[in-house]
ZALO-359980 format. One record per atom (N, C-alpha, C): atom name; x, y, z; residue in one letter; residue number from 1. Coordinates in pm, 1 decimal. Layout:
BEGIN
PT  CA  X  Y  Z  A  NUM
...
***
This chain:
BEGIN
PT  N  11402.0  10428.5  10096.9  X  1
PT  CA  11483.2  10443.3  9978.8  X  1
PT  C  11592.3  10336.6  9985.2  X  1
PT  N  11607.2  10250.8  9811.2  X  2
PT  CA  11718.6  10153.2  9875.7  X  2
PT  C  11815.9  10214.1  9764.6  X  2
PT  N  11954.2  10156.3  9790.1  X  3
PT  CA  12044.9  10142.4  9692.9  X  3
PT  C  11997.3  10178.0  9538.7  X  3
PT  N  11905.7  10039.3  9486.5  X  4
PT  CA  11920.9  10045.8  9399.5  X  4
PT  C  11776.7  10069.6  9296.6  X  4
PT  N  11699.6  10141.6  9405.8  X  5
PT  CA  11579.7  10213.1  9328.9  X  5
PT  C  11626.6  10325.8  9257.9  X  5
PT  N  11529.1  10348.2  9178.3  X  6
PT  CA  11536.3  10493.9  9089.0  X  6
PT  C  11546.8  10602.8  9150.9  X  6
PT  N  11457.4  10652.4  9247.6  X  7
PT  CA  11501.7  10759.8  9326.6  X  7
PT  C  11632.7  10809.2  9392.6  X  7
PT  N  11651.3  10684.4  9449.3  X  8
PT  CA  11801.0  10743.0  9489.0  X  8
PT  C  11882.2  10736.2  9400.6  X  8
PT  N  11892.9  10691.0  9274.2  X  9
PT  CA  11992.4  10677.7  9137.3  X  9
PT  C  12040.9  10755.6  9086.6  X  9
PT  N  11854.7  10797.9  9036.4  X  10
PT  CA  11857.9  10940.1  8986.4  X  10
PT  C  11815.1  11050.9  9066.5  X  10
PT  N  11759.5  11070.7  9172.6  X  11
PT  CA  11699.7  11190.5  9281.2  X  11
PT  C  11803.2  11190.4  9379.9  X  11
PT  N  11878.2  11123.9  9406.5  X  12
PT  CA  11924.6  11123.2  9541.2  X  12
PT  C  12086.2  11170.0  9516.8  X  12
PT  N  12122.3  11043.4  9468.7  X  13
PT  CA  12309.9  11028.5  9467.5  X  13
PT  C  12336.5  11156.6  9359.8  X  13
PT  N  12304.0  11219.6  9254.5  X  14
PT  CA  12326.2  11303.7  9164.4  X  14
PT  C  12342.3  11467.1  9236.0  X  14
PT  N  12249.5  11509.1  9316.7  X  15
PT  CA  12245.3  11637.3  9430.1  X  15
PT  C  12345.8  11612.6  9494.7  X  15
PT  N  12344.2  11499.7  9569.0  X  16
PT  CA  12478.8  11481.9  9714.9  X  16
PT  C  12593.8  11479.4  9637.7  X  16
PT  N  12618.6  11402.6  9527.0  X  17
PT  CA  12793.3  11433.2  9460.9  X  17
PT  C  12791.9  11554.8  9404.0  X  17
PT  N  12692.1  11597.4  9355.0  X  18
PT  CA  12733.1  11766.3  9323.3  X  18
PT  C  12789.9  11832.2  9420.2  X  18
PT  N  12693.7  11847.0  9508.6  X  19
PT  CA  12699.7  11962.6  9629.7  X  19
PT  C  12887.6  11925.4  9706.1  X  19
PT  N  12869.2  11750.7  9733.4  X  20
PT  CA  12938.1  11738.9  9756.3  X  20
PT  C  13143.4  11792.8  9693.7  X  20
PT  N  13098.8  11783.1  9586.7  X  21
PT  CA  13237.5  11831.4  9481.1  X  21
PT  C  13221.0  11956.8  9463.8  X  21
PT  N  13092.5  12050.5  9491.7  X  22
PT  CA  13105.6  12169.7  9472.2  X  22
PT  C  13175.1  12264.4  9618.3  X  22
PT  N  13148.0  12158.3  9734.8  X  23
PT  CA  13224.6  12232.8  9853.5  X  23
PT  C  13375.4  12187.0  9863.3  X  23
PT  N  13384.4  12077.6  9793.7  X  24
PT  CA  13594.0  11962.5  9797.4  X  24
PT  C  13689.2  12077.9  9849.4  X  24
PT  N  13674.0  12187.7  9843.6  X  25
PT  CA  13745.4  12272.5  9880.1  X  25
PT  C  13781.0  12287.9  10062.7  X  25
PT  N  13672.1  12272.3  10093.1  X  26
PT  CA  13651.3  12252.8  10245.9  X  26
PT  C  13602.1  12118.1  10332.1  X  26
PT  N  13738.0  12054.3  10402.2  X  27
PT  CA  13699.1  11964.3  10458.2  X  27
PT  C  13570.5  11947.2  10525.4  X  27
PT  N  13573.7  12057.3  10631.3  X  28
PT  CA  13423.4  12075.5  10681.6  X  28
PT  C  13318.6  12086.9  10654.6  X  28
PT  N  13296.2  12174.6  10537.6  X  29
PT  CA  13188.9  12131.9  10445.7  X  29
PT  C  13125.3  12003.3  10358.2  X  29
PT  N  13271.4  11891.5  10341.8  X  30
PT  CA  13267.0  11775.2  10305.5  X  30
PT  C  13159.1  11718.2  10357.0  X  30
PT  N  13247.2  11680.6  10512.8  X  31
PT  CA  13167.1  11625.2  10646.1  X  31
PT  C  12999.6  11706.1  10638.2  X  31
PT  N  13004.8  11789.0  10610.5  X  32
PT  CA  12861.5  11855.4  10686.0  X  32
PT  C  12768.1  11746.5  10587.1  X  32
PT  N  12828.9  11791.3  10430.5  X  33
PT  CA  12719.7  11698.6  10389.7  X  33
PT  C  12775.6  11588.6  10347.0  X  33
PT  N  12831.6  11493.4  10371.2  X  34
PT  CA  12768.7  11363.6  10386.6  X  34
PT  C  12700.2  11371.1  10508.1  X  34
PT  N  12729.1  11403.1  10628.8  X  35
PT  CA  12624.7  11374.4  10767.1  X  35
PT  C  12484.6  11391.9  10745.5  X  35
PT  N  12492.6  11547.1  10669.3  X  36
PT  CA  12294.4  11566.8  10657.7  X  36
PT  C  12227.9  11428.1  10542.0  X  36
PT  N  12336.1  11410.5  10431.1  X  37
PT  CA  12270.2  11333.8  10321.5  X  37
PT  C  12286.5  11200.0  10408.0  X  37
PT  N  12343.1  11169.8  10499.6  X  38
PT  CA  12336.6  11027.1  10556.8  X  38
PT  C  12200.2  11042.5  10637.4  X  38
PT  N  12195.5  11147.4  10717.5  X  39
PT  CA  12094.8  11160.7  10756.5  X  39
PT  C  11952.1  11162.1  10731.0  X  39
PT  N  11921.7  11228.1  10569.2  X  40
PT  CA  11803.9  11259.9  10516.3  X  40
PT  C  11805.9  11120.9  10453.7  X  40
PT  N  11917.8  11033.8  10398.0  X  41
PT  CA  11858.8  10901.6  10349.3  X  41
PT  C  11844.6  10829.0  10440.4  X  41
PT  N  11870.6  10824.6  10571.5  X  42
PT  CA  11788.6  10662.5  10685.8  X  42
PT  C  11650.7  10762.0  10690.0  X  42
PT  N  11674.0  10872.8  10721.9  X  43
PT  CA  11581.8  10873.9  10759.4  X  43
PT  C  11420.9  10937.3  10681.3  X  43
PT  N  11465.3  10906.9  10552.6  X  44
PT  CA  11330.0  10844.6  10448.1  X  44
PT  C  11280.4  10756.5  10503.3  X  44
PT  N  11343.0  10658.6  10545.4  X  45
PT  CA  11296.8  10521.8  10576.3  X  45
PT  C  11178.1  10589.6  10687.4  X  45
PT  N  11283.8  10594.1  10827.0  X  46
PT  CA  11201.6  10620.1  10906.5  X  46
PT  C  11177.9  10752.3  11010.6  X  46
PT  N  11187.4  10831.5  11006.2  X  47
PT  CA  11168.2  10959.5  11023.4  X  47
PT  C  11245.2  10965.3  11169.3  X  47
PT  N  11182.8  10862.9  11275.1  X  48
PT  CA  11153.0  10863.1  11383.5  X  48
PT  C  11337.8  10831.4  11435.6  X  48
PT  N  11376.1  10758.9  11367.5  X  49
PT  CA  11525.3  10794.5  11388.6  X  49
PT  C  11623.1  10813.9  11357.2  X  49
PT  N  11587.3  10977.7  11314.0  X  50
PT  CA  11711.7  11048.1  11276.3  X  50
PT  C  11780.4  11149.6  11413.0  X  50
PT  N  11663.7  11142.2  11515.8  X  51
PT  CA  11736.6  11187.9  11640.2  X  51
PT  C  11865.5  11128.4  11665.0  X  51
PT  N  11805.5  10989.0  11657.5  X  52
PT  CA  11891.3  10855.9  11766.4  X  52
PT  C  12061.9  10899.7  11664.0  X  52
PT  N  12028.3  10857.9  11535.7  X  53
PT  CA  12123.9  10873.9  11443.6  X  53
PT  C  12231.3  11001.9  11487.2  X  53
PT  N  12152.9  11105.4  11424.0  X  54
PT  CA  12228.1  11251.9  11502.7  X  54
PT  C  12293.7  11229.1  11647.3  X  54
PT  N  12220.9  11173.8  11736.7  X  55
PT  CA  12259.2  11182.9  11877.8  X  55
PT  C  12404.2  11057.5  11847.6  X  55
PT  N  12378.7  11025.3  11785.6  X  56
PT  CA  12536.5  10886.3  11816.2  X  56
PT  C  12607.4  10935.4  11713.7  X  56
PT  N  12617.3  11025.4  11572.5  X  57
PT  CA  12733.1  11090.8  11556.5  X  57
PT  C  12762.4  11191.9  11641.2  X  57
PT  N  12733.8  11284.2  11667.7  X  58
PT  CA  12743.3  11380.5  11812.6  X  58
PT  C  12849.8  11287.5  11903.1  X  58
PT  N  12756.1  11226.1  11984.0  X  59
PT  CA  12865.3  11106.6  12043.4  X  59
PT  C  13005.5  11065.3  12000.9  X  59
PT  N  13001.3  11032.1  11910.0  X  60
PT  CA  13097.4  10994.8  11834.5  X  60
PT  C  13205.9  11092.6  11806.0  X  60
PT  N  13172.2  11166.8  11771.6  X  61
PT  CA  13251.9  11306.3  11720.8  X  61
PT  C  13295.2  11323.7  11901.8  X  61
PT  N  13212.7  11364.0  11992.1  X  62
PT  CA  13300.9  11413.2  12142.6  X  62
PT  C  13365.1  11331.8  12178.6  X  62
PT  N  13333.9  11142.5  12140.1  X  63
PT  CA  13414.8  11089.2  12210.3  X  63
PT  C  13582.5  11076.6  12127.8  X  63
PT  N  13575.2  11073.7  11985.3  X  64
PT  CA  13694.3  11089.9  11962.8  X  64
PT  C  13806.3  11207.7  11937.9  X  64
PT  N  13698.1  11318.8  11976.1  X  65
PT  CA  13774.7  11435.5  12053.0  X  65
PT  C  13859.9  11464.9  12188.7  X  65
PT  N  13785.7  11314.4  12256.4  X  66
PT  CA  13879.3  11325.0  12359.4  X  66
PT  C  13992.9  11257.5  12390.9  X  66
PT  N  14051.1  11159.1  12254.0  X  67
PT  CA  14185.9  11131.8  12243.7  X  67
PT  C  14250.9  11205.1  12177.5  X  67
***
């Protein structure tokens, strides 16, 4: 899926800003979804790494928990 195909134009970005403005109330819920919708769009591409992806926000998130 790129930028500026139809699917993500109209299938993609239209669900994630909903959902997204329908949780604005809760930071955490913000975060949850952009992470899954960042997630489910690489990994259209390629399935195979959305582990790697997940595993280095994870990372990311403990390591700047520990400043």
């Amino acid at each position: 899926m790129l930028f500026h195909t139809q699917i993500f134009v109209l299938g993609f970005l239209p669900p994630v800003l909903a959902l997204y403005y329908a949780v604005a109330a809760s930071q955490r819920w913000r975060e949850i979804v952009l992470i899954t919708a960042s997630l489910v769009f690489y990994g259209w591409w390629n399935p195979r790494y959305v582990p790697l992806l997940a595993g280095l926000a994870v990372a990311t998130w403990g390591l700047g928990r520990l400043n």
